[in-house]
Structures are given as structure tokens and as C-alpha cells.
C-alpha positions as CSV (number, residue, x, y, z in Angstrom):
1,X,68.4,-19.1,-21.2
2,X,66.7,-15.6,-20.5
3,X,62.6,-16.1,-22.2
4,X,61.8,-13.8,-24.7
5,X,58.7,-12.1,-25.3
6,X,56.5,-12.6,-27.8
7,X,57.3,-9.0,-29.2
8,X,60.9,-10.0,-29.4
9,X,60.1,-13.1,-31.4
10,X,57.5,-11.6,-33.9
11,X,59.1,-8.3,-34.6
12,X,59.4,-6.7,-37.8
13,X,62.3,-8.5,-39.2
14,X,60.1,-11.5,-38.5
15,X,57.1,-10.6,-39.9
16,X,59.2,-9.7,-43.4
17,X,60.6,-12.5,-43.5
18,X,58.0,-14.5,-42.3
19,X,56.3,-15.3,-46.1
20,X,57.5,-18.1,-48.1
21,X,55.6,-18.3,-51.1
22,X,55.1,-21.8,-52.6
23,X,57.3,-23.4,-49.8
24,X,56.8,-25.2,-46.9
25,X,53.5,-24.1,-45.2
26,X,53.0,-21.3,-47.7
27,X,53.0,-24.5,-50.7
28,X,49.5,-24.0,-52.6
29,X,48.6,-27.3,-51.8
30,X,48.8,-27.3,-48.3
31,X,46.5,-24.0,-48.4
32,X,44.5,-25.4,-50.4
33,X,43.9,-29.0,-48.6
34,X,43.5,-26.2,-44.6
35,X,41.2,-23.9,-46.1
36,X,39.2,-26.5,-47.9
37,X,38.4,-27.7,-44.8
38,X,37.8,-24.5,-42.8
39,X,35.5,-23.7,-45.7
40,X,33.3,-26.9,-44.6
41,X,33.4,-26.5,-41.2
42,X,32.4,-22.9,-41.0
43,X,29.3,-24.3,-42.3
44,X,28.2,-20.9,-44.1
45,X,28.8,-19.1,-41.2
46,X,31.8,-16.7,-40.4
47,X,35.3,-17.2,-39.2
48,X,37.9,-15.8,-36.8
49,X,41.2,-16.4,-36.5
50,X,43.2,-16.6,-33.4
51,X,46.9,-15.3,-34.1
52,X,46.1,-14.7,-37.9
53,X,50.0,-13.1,-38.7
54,X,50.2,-12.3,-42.1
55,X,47.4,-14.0,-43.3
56,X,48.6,-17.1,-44.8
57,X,45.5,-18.8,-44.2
58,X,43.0,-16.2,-44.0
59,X,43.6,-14.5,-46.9
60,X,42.9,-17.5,-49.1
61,X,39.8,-19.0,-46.8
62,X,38.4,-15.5,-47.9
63,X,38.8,-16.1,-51.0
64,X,36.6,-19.2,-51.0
65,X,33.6,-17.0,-49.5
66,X,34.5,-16.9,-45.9
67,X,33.7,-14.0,-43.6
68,X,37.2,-13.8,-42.0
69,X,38.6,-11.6,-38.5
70,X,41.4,-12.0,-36.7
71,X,43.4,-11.4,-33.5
72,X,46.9,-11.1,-33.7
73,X,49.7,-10.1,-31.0
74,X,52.4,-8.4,-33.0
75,X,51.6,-5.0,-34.6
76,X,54.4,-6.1,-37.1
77,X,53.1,-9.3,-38.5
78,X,49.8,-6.8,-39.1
79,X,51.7,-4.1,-40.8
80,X,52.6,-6.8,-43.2
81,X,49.0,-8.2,-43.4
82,X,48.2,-4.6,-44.4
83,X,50.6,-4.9,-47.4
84,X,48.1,-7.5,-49.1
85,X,44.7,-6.9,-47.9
86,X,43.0,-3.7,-45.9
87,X,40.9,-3.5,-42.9
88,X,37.9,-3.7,-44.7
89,X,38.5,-6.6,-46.1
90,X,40.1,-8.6,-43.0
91,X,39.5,-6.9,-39.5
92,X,42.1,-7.6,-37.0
93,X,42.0,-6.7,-33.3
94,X,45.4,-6.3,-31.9
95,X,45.8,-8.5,-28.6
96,X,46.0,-11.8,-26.8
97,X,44.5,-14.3,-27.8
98,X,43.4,-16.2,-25.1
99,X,41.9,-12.9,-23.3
100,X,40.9,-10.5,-26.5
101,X,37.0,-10.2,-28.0
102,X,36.1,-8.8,-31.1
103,X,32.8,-7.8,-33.4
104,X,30.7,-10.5,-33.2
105,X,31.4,-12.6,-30.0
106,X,29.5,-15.3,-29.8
107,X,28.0,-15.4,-33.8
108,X,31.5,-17.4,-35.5
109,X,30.2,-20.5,-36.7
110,X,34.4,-21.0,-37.0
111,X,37.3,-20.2,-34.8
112,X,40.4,-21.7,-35.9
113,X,44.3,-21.9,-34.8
114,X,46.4,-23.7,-36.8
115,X,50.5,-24.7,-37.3
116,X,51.0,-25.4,-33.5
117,X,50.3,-21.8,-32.5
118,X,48.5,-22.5,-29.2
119,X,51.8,-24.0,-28.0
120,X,52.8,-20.1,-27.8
121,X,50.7,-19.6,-24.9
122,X,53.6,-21.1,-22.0
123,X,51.4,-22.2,-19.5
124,X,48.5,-24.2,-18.8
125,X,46.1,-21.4,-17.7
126,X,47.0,-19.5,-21.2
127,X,46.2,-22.4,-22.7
128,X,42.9,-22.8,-21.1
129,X,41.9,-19.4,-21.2
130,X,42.4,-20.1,-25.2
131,X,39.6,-22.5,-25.3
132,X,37.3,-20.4,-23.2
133,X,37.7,-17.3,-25.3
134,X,37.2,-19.6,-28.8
135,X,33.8,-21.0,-26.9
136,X,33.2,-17.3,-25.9
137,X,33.1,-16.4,-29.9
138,X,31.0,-19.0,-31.4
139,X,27.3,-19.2,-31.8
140,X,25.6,-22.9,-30.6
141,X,26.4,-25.4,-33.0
142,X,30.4,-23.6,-33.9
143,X,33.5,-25.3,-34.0
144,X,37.2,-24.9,-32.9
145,X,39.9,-26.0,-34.7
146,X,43.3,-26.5,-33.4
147,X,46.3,-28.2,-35.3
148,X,48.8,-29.2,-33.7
149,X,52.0,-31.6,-33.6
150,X,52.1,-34.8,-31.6
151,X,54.9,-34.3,-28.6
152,X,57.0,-36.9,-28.1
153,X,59.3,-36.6,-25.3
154,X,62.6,-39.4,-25.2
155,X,63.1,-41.3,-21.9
156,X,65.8,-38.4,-20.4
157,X,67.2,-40.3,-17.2
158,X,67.4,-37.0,-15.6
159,X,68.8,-35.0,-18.4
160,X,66.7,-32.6,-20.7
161,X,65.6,-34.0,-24.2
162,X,66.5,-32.9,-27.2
163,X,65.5,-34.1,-30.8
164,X,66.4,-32.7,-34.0
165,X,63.2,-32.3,-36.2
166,X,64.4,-31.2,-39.3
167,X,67.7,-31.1,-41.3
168,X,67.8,-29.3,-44.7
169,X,70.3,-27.2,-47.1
170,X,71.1,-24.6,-44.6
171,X,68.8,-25.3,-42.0
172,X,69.0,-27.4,-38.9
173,X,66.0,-27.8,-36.1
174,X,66.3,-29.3,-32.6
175,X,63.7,-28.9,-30.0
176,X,65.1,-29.4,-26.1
177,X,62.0,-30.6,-24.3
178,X,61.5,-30.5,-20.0
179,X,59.3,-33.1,-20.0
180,X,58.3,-31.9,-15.7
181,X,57.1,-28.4,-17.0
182,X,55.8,-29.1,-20.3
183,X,58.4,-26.9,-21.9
184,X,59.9,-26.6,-24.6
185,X,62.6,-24.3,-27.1
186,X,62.9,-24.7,-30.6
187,X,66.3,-24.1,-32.0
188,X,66.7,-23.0,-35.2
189,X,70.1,-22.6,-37.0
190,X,70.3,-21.2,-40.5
191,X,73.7,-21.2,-42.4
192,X,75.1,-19.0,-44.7
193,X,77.1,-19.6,-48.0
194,X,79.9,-18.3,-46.3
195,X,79.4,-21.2,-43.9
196,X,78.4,-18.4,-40.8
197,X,75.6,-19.1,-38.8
198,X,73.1,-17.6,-37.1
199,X,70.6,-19.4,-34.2
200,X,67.6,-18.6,-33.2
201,X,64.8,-19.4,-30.5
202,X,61.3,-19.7,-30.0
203,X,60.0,-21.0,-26.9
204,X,56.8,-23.3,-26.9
205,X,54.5,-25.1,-24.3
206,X,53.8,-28.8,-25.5
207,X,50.2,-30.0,-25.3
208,X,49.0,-33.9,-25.2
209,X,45.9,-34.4,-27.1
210,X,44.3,-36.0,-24.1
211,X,45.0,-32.2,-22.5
212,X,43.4,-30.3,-24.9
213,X,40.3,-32.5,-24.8
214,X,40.3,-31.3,-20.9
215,X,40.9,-28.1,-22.0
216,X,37.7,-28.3,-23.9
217,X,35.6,-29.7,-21.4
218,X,36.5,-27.0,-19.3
219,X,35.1,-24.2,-22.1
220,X,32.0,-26.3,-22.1
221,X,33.5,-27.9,-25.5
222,X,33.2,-30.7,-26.8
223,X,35.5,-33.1,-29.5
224,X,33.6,-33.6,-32.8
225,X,36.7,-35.1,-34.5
226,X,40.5,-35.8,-34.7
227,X,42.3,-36.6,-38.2
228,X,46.5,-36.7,-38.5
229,X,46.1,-33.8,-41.2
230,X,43.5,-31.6,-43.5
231,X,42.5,-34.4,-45.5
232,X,41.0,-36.8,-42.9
233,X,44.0,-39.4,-42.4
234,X,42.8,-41.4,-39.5
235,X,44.5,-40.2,-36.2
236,X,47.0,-43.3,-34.4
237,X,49.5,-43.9,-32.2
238,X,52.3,-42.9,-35.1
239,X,50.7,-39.8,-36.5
240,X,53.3,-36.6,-35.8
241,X,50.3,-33.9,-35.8
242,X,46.5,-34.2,-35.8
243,X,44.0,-31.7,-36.3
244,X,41.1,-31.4,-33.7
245,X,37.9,-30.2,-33.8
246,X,35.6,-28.9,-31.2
247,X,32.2,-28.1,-30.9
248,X,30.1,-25.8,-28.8
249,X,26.8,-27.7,-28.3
């Protein structure tokens, strides 16, 4: 299957259709419960998010008091930031974020990625030029925040993996894993009334925790903490996600 660019992916019919108020990761709750915890681990200090999109999170983390920035890739998923909230109130530099600096480098007491975005960087050296440009933007004593699920890669016997990881009223999700290059492509197929379909695909690189804590190491970070979610559920060997915090020392 040809890879598609991240401009292909997060294009403008993307980005409006990207919102789902009150659903899924957009459910008040679950923004409540992330940015209550951002809140405390900015410790008073400013924030920046790495691939902020529309602003599902930063939006509301401003609204508890936080100084928020972002960097974004897509133009289009800005444009549609725009539509709630001007530059004033939430800079955002366009760019990559494992390479791009803003204002302020090096005074965040917060950088934060969340909802498995860092697994859109498709290799290794992305990944770990991620955690050196995070390190790059927080003063001594800031924190890095990833979330991020838990891979879990079936024994394959040669073959490729696939799992389905979610099945709803017209929706169905299966990831097909490489378990020799770390890759992975999500499939997701949404159904009409009329019973048509249409697929889609993103691709993804999948990261073990025990990699990322390398990857830390290597921006001179180090792990304060790992939970299975935003409220502080103990991390084990059945948790799907976790959410990891690093520290610059």
C-alpha cells in the first residue's frame, strides 16, 4: 500500500470533520479528567502542545489558567482552530514537531502529546528527535507528557498481524501490525445507511513503553511517573494505554 503523507491524512475534509462534540475523545469528561492533570503538572508554569489540531485539549487547559502554544503540521486542522479561538489567544507555529521551536524554548514548565500522536512520527529517529525537541522547550524542573496505547502484537508465524480494535454502529477498526519494523496501519471503515462503505488509512509507528523510556534518556529525560489513564490507575501488565511523564532535571 502506497504511504500517505501527513498532508493527505490531515487535510481539510479531515480537519472538519475532525470534532465530535460530547463523543468519544471530545466527551466532557475525558477533557475534563486530561486537562485536570495538565493543569497540575504545568505546575503554574506554561504549556506547549506538540500537534495541537483543533484544539480539543488546549482550548479547555486554557481555560483552567494555562498559558497554552502549539505546533501543528496541517494548515487545515489550524484553519479550523481559528474558527474557535485567535492567535492571540493560542499561538501556533506551523511545522514538525519533532524538529520546530517556538517563543519561549526552553521556559514551558509543560510539553504535552496526547491520544497516541507520537506514533505519527514512522520511524525511530522521528521519534527521538520528539523527545529532544520537548527537552529543548522546558525550563529545569518541566515535564513531558505522552499518552499513548499499549501495543500488543499476536504471535504471526510469518504472516502480518491484524486485530480489530473497535466495532460500533457503522464503524469497524482493524490495525495490521509488522511486528520486524514496528509498523503499523490503522483501517478504518465507516458505513453508510445505504449499506456503502468507505475505508480509510492512517499509518502509525508502535512504541513499547520500555522504548520511550530510552527515548528519554537520550533527551537527557527522565520518568517521573506512568499511570494506565488521567486519573492515576496504577500501570500493569493488562493496561491498553498509559500516560507517561517525563522530567527534565
Amino acid at each position: 500500500m502506497p504511504r500517505r503523507t501527513s498532508n493527505e491524512i490531515w487535510n481539510r475534509a479531515a480537519a472538519q470533520s475532525y470534532d465530535s462534540p460530547g463523543e468519544g475523545m471530545f466527551d466532557e469528561q475525558v477533557l475534563d479528567r486530561t486537562t485536570a492533570r495538565l493543569q497540575e503538572l504545568a505546575d503554574g508554569g506554561p504549556a506547549l502542545e506538540f500537534a495541537v489540531g483543533t484544539g480539543r485539549v488546549a482550548i479547555p487547559l486554557q481555560r483552567r489558567g494555562v498559558s497554552v502554544s502549539g505546533i501543528e503540521w496541517s494548515p487545515d486542522m489550524v484553519d479550523r482552530l481559528r474558527e474557535k479561538v485567535d492567535e492571540a489567544t493560542l499561538p501556533v507555529t506551523l511545522g514538525d514537531m519533532s524538529t520546530t521551536r517556538v517563543d519561549g524554548a526552553g521556559e514551558f514548565g509543560l510539553v504535552y502529546l496526547v491520544y497516541n500522536t507520537i506514533a505519527n512520527l514512522l520511524t525511530q529517529e522521528g521519534q527521538v528527535e520528539c523527545f529532544r525537541n520537548a527537552a529543548r522547550h522546558l525550563r529545569p524542573g518541566g515535564r513531558f507528557v505522552i499518552e499513548l496505547w499499549v501495543p500488543r502484537p499476536q504471535s504471526t508465524h510469518g504472516a502480518v498481524a491484524a486485530e480489530v480494535f473497535t466495532v460500533e454502529d457503522g464503524y469497524l477498526g482493524v490495525d495490521v501490525m509488522d511486528p520486524v519494523t514496528q509498523q503499523l496501519v490503522s483501517h478504518h471503515v465507516r458505513f453508510d445507511d445505504d449499506g456503502t462503505a468507505t475505508v480509510g488509512f492512517s499509518p502509525h509507528r508502535y512504541v513499547w513503553p520500555s522504548e520511550l523510556d530510552l527515548m528519554a534518556r537520550l533527551a537527557g529525560l527522565e520518568l517521573e511517573t506512568r499511570h494506565a489513564d488521567w486519573e492515576g490507575t496504577p500501570f500493569s501488565h493488562d493496561s491498553r494505554g498509559h500516560v507517561s511523564v517525563y522530567r527534565k532535571p
